[in-house]
N, C-alpha and C positions, 0 to 999 in steps of 0.2 A: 267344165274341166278345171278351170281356176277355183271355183267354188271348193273342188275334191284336191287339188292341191294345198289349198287354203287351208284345210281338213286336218290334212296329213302332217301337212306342216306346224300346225298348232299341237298334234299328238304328240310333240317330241316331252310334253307335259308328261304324257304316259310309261317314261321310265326316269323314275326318281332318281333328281342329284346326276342327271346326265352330263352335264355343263359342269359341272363337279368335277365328275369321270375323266373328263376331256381335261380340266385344269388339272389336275391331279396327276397326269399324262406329260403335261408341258412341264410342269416344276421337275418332274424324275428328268427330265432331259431328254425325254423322244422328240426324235426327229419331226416336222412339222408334217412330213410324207404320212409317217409310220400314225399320227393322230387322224390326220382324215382320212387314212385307210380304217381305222377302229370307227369314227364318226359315220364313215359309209357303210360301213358292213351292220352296223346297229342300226341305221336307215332302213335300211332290208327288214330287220327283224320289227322294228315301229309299224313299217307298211305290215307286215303279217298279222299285226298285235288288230292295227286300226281297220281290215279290210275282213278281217275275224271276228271284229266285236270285242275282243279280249280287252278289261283291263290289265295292268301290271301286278296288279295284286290277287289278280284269280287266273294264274300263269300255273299250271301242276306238270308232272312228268309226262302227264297224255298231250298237252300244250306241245312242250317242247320236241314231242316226235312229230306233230301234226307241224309244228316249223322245219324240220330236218324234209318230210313229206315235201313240206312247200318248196324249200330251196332245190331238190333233187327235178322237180317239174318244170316245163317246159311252160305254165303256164306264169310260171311266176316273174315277176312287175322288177325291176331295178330301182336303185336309191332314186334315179332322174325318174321314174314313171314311165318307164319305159318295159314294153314288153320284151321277155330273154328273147336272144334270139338263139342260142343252142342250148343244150344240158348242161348245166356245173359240172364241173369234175371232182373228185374226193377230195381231193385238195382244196380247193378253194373254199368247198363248203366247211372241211375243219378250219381253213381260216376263219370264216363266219362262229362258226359254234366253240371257237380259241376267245372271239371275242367278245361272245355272249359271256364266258365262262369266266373273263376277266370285269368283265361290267358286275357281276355278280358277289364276285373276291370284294371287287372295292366296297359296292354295298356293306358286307358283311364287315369289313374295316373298320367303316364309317357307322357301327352299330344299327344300322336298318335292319330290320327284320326283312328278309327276303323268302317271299312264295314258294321256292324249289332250292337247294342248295346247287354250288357249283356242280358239284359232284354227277350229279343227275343229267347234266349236258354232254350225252357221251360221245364221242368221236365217232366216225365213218370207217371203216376198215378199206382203206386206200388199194386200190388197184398198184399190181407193179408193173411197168412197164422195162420193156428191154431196151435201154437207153443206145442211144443212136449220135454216132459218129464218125464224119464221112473220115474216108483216108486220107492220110496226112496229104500225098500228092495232090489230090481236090483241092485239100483246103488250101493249099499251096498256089493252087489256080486263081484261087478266089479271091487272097489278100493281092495277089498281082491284076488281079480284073480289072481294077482302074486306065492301070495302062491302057487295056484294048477298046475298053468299053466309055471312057471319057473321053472328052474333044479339048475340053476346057481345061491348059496345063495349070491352072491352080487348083483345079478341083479333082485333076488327076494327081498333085502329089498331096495334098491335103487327104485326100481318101485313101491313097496308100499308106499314107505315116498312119490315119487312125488305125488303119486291119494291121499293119503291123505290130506297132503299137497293144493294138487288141490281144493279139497272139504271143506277141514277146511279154506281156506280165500276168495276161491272166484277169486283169481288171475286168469288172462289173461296166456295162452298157453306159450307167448313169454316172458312175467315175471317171470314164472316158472323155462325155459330152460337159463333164462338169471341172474337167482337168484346169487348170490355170499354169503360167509358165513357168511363175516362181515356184511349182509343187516340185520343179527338177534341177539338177544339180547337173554338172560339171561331168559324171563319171555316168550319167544316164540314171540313178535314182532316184525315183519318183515317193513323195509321200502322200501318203493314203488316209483320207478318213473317208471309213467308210462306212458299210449299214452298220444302224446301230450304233455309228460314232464310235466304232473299234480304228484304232489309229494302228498303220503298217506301213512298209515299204514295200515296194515291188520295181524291178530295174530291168532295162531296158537290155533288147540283145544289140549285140555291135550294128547288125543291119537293121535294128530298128531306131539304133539311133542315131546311122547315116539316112536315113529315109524320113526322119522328122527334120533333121539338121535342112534338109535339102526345102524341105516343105517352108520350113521358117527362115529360112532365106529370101522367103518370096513376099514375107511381110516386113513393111516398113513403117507399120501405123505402133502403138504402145497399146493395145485392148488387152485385159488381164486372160481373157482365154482363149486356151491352145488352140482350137479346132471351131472357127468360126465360120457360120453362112456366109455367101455373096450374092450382093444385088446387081442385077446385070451379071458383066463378064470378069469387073475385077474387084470392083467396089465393095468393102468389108461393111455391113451394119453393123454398126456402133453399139457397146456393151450386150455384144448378143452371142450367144452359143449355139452350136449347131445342135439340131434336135435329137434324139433317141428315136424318132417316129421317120425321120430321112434316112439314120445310118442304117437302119431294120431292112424299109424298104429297098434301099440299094443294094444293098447283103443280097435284097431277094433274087432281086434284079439280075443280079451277077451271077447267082445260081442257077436261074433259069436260062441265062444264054450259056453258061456252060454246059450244062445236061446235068447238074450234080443233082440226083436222086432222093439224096436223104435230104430230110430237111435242116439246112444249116442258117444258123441267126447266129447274132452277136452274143451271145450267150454259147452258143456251138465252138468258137472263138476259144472262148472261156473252158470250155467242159475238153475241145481238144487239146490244150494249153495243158492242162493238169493229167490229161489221159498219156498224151507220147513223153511226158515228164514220166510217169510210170514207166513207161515200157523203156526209156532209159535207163532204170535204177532208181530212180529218186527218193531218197525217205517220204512217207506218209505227211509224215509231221511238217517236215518241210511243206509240201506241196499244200497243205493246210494253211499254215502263217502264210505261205502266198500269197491263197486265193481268199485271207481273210474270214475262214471258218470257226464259226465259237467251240462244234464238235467234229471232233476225229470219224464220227459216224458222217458224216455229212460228206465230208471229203473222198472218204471209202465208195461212196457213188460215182464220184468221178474214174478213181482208178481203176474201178471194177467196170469200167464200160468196153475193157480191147477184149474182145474174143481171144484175140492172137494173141495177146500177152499171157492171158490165160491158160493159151494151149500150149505155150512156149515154155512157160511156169515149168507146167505139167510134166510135160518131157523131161524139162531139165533135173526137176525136184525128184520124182518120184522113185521111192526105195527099191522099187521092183521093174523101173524100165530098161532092164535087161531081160 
């Protein structure tokens, strides 16, 4: 097993100027995330190259389907050696083949002659799904859940201020847990960088930021971040964040002793956040620079998620509902 990891690991030989690719990544200013997410997903394609027999130089169009093949299979291996344990979904895999397609760009940059043109890496035609979210009353449940379902009053008003928190701006999971205290201001404005290193603001509702106020009243230590773990019953670890991998889980936690049906995560938070903003009125656009989208199409998923807003639309608009 060592000997075949050994293997694998030495093949990263087998795609030229990789280390390159990767430098070439950090000077444009991607995110540290956003690089070992492209490092990982060409992992995947190296395992296919080395487990194929393929060099990189005798890579053709039937190659690259025979990789699309691979990643769609249930048998195929992970960056760690590790066998899948479900099917990819479309998605993921054009995340993979976005960044075959970019490894290849730079090639061509970097004047290498490259085997297949980008061009030839063609996308997956993605399923659509009929996006899901629960009713505002649920979710309403859910950001209050702490109360019923915590013992521990620092961990009940610490998990309250994050869902609400959550729900009153609309933030991303990983901007929540990576929040600092200086990022807020006096009137509940929060500054934002966020994917991508697009800088925004986003601000707090009144009851979200009587419900954090109450939370940080209850710390007397100076740690720069908002939303920190405890060891034992009160005691904060020192320059540490609370996880993404806790908040998720307790999201779930709370859902299942409610009976709430749909599946609601910290992201659900998010996609509700932008949804009852619709069914309020809210401009597109707005609702966009909130939630920190680089396109207007992207955002239009969120709004288009109410049925009822839809059918409300309808009624109301329509030139002939009389």
């Amino acid at each position: 097993m060592a000997e075949k990891q050994n293997q694998i690991k030495n093949s990263t030989s087998s795609l030229p100027r990789f280390d390159d690719f990767l430098l070439n990544l950090q000077t444009n200013n991607y995110s540290q995330e956003t690089i070992y997410n492209y490092e990982r997903d060409l992992d995947v394609f190296i395992r296919f190259l080395t487990e194929s027999r393929f060099e990189f130089e005798q890579i053709t169009k039937t190659t690259i389907l025979n990789y699309k093949a691979y990643l769609i299979s249930r048998d195929r291996k992970t960056a760690k050696e590790k066998l899948s344990e479900k099917k990819l979904g479309s998605y993921s895999i054009n995340r993979m083949l976005s960044s075959l397609r970019s490894y290849l760009r730079f090639l061509i940059e970097m004047d290498y002659n490259v085997p297949v043109p980008p061009e030839s890496v063609k996308l997956m035609k993605t399923e659509k799904k009929h996006p899901q979210v629960a009713e505002l009353p649920e979710l309403i449940k859910l950001i209050e859940a702490p109360n019923q379902f915590e013992k521990n009053k620092l961990v009940i008003l610490r998990n309250r201020a994050i869902l609400e928190v959550l729900f009153s701006t609309g933030m991303r999971i990983s901007e929540v847990t990576n929040l600092k205290r200086n990022q807020i201001d006096n009137s509940g404005r929060i500054f934002i960088m966020g994917k991508g290193k697009k800088e925004r603001f986003v601000y707090l509702t009144q009851r979200a930021y009587e419900h954090l106020q109450s939370y940080l009243k209850t710390r007397s230590d100076s740690l720069p971040y908002l939303f920190i773990p405890y060891s034992g019953l009160n005691n904060p670890k020192r320059d540490k964040k609370i996880s993404p991998n806790y908040l998720q889980e307790r999201i779930k936690r709370y859902r299942e002793y409610l009976g709430i049906n749909v599946p609601t995560s910290a992201h659900s938070l998010r996609h509700g956040f932008a949804t009852y903003l619709a069914e309020q009125g809210a401009n597109p656009a707005a609702i966009q620079i909130l939630l920190g989208h680089e396109s207007l199409n992207t955002t239009t998923r969120y709004v288009h998620a109410s049925d009822r807003y839809a059918e409300e639309t309808h009624r109301k608009f329509h030139p002939l509902k009389k």
